[in-house]
C-alpha positions as CSV (number, residue, x, y, z in Angstrom):
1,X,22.7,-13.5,-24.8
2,X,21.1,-11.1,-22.4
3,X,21.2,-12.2,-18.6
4,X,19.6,-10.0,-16.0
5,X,18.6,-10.6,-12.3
6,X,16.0,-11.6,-10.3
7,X,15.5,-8.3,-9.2
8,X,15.4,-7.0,-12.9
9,X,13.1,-9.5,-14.1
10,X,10.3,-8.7,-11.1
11,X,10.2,-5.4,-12.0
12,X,9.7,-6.3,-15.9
13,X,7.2,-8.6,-15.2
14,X,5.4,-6.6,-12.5
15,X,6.3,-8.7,-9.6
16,X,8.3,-8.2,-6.5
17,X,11.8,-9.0,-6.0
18,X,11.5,-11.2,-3.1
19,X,8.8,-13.4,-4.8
20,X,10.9,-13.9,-7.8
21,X,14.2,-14.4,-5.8
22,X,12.0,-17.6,-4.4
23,X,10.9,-18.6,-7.9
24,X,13.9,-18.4,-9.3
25,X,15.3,-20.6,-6.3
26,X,12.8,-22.8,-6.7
27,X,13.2,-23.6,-10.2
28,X,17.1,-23.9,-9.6
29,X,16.2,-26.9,-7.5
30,X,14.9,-28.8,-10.0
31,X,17.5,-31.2,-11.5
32,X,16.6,-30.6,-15.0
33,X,16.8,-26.3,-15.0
34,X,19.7,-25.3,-16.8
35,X,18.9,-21.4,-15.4
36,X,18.9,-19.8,-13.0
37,X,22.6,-19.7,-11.7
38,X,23.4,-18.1,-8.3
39,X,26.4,-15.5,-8.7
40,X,27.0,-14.7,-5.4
41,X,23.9,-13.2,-3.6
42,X,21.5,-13.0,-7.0
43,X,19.8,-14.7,-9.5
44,X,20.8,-14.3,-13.1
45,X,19.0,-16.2,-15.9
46,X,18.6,-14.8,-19.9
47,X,15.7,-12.6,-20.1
48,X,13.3,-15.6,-22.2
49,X,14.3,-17.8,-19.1
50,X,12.6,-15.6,-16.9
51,X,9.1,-16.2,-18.6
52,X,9.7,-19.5,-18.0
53,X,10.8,-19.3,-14.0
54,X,8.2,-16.5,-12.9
55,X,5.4,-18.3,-14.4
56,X,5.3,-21.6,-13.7
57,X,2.9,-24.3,-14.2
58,X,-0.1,-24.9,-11.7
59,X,0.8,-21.5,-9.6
60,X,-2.3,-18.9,-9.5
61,X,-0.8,-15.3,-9.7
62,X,-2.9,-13.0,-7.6
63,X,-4.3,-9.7,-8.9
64,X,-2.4,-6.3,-7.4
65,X,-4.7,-5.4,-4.5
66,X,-6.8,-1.9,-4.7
67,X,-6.0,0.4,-1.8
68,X,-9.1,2.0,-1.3
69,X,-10.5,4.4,1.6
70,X,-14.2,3.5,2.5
71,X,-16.1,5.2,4.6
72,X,-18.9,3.3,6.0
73,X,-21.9,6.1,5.3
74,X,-22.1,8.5,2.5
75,X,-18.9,10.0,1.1
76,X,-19.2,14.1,1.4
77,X,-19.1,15.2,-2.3
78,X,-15.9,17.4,-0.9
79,X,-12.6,15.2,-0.3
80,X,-11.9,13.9,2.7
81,X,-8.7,15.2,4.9
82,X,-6.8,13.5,7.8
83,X,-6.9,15.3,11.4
84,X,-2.9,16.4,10.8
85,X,-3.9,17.8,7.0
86,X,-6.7,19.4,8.7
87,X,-4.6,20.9,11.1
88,X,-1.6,21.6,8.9
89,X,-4.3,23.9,6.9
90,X,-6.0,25.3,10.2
91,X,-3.1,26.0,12.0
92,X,-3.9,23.5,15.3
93,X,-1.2,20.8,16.1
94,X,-1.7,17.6,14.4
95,X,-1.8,15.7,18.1
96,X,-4.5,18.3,19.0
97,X,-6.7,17.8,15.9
98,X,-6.7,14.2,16.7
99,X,-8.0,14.4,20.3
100,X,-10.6,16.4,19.2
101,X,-11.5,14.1,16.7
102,X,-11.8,11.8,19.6
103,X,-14.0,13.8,21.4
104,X,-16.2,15.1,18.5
105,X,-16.8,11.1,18.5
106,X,-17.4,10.3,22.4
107,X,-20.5,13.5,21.7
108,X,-21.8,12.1,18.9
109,X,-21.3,14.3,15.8
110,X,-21.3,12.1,12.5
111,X,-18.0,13.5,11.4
112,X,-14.5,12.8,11.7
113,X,-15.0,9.2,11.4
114,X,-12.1,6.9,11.8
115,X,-10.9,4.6,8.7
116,X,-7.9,2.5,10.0
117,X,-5.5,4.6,11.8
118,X,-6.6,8.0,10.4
119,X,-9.3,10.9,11.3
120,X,-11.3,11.3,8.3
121,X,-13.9,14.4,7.7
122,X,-14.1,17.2,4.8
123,X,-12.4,20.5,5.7
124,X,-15.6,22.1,6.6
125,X,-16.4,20.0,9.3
126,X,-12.8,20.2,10.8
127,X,-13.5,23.8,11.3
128,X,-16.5,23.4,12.8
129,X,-15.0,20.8,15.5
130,X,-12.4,22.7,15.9
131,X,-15.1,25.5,16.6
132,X,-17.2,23.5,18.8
133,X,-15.1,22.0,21.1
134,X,-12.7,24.2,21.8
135,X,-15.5,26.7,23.0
């Protein structure tokens, strides 16, 4: 027989090792589990245990979140670059490119726009806020 640990069986069944590390101690304290067994810091239970322990009964398993970029008006046709790529590629300082994406804002201009922590604008309009305000 084949035993493997929590940590192996997440990553077989696509989940991670934290939330199967609570599974598995949750199903331990139940009187009538034979598996899991705690050696030392882990888990270790035969792999067709583990079906058994990370799915249980009655618990919903959420889908894998999408991680998507939205923009709130009409994505460019070109791909969209953060102020320190923009930089990278135009040769400006990261910390520069993002003030003047701040400023670009303050006057107006539709693009960089700010999605989360990040400067967001096709590399056409970075050159032409670098162009405008800088002048």
């Amino acid at each position: 027989m084949k035993y493997i640990t929590a940590a192996e069986a997440a990553k077989l069944y696509g989940l991670n090792r934290h939330y199967a590390a609570r599974l598995a101690k949750k199903a331990a304290s139940n009187q009538e589990a034979k598996w899991p067994v705690k050696k030392g810091r882990t888990w270790i239970a035969p792999v067709a245990e583990w079906e058994k322990i990370l799915n249980p009964k009655g618990v919903h398993i959420r889908k894998k979140r999408k991680k998507e970029i939205l923009v709130k008006e009409k994505k460019s046709k070109e791909t969209l670059i953060s102020a320190s790529e923009a930089g990278r590629k135009l040769g400006v300082s990261k910390s520069w490119a993002s003030v003047l994406a701040k400023r670009s804002q303050k006057k107006g201009y539709k693009w960089p726009q700010k999605v989360g922590n990040m400067w967001l604008a096709p590399l056409n309009e970075w050159e032409n806020i670098f162009q405008k305000i800088e002048k």
